[in-house]
C-alpha positions in Angstrom: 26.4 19.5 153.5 24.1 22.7 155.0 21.7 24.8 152.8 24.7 27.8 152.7 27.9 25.3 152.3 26.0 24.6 149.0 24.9 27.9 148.0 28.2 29.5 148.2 29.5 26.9 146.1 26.9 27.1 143.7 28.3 31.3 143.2 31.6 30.1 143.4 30.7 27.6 140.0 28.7 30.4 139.0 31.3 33.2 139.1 34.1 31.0 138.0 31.9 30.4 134.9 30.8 34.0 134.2 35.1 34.7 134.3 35.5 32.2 131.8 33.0 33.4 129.8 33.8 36.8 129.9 37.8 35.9 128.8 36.5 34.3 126.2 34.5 37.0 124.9 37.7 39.4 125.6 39.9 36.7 123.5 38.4 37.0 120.6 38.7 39.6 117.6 35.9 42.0 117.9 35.5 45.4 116.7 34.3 46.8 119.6 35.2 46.4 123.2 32.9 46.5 126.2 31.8 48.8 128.5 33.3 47.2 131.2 36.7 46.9 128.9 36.6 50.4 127.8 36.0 51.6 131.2 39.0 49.6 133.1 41.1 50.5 129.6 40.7 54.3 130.3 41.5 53.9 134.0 44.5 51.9 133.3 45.2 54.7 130.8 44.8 57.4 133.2 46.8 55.9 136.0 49.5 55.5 133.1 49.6 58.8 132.7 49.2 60.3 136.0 52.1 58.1 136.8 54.1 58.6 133.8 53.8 62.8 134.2 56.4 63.1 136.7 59.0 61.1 135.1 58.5 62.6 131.4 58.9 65.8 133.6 62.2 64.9 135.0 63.5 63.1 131.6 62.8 66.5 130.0 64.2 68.5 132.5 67.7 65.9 132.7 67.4 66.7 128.6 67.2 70.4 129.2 70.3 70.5 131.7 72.2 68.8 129.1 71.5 70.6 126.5 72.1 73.9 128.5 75.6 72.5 129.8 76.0 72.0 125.7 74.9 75.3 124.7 77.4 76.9 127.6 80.2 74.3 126.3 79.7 76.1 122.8 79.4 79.2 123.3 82.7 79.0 125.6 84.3 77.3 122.7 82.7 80.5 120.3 83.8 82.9 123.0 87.4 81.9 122.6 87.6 81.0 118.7 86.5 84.7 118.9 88.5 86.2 121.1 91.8 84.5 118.9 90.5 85.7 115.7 90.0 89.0 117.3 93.7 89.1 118.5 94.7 87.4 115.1 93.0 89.7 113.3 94.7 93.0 115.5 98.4 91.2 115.0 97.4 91.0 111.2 96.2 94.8 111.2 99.4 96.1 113.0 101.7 94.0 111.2 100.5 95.4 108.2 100.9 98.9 109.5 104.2 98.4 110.4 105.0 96.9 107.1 103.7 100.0 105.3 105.7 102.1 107.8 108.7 100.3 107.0 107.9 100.5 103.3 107.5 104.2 103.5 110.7 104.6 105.3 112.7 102.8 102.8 111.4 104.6 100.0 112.0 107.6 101.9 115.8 106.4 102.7 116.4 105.6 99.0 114.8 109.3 98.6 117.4 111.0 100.3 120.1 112.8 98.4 121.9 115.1 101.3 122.7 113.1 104.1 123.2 109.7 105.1 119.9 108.2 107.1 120.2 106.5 110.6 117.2 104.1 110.9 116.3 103.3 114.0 112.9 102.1 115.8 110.9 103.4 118.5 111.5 101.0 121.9 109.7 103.0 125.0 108.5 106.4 125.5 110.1 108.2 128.6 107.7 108.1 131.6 108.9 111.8 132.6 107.4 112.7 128.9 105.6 110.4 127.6 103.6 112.6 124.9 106.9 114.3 123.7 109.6 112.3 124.0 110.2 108.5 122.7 113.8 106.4 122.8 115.1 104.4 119.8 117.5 101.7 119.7 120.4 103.7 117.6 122.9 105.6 119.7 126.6 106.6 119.8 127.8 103.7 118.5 125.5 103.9 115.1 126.6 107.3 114.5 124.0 109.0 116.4 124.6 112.8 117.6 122.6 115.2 120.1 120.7 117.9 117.9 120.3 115.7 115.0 116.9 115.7 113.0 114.6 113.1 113.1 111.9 112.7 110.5 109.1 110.1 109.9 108.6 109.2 106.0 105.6 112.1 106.7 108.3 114.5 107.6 110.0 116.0 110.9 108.8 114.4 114.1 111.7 116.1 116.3 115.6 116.4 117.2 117.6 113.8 119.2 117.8 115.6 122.1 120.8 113.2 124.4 122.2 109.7 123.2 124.3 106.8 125.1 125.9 104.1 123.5 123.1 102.3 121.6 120.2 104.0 122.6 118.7 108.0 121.8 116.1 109.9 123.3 114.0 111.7 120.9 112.4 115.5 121.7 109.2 115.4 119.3 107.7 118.4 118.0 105.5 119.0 120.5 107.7 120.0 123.2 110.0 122.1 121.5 110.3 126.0 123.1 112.1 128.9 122.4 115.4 127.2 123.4 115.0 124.3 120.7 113.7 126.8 117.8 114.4 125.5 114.1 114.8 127.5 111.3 111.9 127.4 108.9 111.2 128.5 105.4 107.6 129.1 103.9 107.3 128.2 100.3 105.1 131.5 98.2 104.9 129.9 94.5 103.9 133.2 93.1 106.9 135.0 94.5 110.9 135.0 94.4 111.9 134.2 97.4 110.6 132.3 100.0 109.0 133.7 103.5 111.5 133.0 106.9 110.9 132.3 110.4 111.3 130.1 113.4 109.4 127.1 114.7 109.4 128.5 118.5 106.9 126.2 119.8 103.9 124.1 120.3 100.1 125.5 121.0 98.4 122.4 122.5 95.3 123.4 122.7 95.4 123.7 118.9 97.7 120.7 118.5 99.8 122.7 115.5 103.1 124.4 115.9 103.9 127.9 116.4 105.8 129.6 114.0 107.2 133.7 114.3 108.4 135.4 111.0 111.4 137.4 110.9 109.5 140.3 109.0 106.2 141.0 108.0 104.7 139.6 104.7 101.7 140.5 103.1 100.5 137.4 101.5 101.3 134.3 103.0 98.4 131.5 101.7 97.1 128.5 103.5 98.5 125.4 102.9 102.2 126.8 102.8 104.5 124.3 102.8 107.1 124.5 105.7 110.6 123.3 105.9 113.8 123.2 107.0 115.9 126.2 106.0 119.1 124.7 106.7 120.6 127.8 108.5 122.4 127.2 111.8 123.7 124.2 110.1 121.9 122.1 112.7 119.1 121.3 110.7 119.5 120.0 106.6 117.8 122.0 104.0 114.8 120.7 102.7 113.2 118.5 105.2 109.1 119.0 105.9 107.8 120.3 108.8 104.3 121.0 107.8 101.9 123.7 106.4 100.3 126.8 107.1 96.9 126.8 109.3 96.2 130.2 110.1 98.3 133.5 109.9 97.5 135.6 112.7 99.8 138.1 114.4 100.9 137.5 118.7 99.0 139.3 121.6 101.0 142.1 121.4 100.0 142.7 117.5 103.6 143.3 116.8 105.1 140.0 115.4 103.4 137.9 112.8 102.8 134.2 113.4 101.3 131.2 112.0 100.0 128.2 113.5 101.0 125.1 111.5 99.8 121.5 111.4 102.4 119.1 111.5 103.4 116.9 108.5 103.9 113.9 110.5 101.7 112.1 113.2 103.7 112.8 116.6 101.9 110.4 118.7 101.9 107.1 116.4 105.3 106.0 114.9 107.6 103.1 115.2 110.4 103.7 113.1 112.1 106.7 112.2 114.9 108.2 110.5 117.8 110.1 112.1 119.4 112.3 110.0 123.0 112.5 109.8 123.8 115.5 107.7 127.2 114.7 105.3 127.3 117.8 103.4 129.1 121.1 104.9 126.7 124.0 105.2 126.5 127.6 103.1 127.9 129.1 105.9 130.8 126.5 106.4 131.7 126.9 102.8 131.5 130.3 103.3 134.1 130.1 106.0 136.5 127.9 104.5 137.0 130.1 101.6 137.5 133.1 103.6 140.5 131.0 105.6 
């Protein structure tokens, strides 16, 4: 065996026993570990965590998709639990106005003493005119007649202005002229009689009625109640049109006029009244006694 055959052997024995020797220091308990230890422990740490960074980084960001896709799957849910208790909550509110319109308009049916009430609903406003004229479901057939008033529980909202067998069309207020003109009373507490005149037609930009006296008065206060006079016999007695705004006199300064505010809203009803008038007129008694 040659002089280097033997000395590598000899490091081979050598090494193999400094291995063994160093596991079984490593094996045991000890407090402390070695340099060496602590130095390959570190770098086996590092490498860990250089290695780990990039899939803690996609774990997260898998997490984070998830819990995004969550959120959006919530908040779609929210979004339409909303949107139904919204609607819910607008069926609720308008069947509780209607309920209170229909209350009103029964009290105001069992209110009425002088003619016989028609009720009827509101079913489409005519495209031609759609701010001042509506159709109801009563025509003909329920006793329904052209010129006939038609009043809210509030008070007048118009006159039926044509009818067909079960369905009416309505002229509101506001777009009466001179050519649909009702006879008006003006109530003055402190005096005997009351003031007269004619509802001849409706000032939009003020949103009231016009109304023309048939003679001058001196003292006519705001607030006035304004109704139905009854003459003409197309109109009862009696029924509200509104009160007094603002007493002024035309362009001309020849006629006095008032502008007055409606009793009743014009623009958001559903059920009415149509009145059918069962008792004869002054002026048809008036005439039968003279026959």
């Amino acid at each position: 065996m040659s002089f280097f055959r033997r000395k590598r052997l000899f490091l081979i024995l050598l090494s193999l026993i400094i291995l063994v020797g160093l596991v079984g220091l490593t094996i045991r308990d000890r407090d402390q570990l070695s340099a060496v230890e602590e130095f390959f422990q570190d770098a086996v740490g590092w490498v860990q965590k250089v290695a780990l960074a990039p899939v803690n980084y996609t774990v997260n960001l898998i997490g984070n998709v998830d819990d995004m896709r969550n959120v959006y799957n919530e908040n779609q849910v929210l979004k339409e639990n909303l949107a139904q208790y919204q609607q819910t909550l607008y069926e609720v509110q308008e069947l509780r106005r209607d309920n209170e319109e229909l209350l009103a308009i029964i009290d105001k049916t069992d209110n009425i003493m002088d003619y016989t009430p028609i009720q009827a609903s509101v079913v489409a406003r005519s495209p031609e005119a759609w701010f001042n004229q509506v159709t109801i479901d009563r025509g003909s057939q329920h006793g329904v007649a052209q010129d006939m008033a038609v009043i809210t529980a509030d008070g007048m909202i118009g006159k039926i202005q044509s009818t067909s067998q079960f369905t009416s069309n309505v002229l509101l207020l506001n777009g009466f002229d001179r050519s649909n003109r009702i006879s008006v009373n003006v109530s003055l507490p402190e005096q005997d009689d009351d003031a007269r005149g004619f509802i001849l037609g409706y000032n939009e930009e003020r949103n009231q009625l016009v109304l023309e006296f048939t003679e001058y008065y001196e003292e006519i206060p705001e607030d006035a109640f304004v109704f139905s006079s009854g003459l003409g016999g197309v109109f009862p007695k009696g029924l509200e049109v509104g009160s007094i705004d603002e007493v002024t006199t035309d362009q001309y300064g020849l006629t006095q006029i008032a502008y007055v505010s409606p009793s009743a809203n014009l623009t958001d009803f559903n059920h009415v009244i149509v009145v059918d008038r069962n008792i004869t007129s002054d002026l048809d008694l008036d005439e039968g006694e003279e026959e």
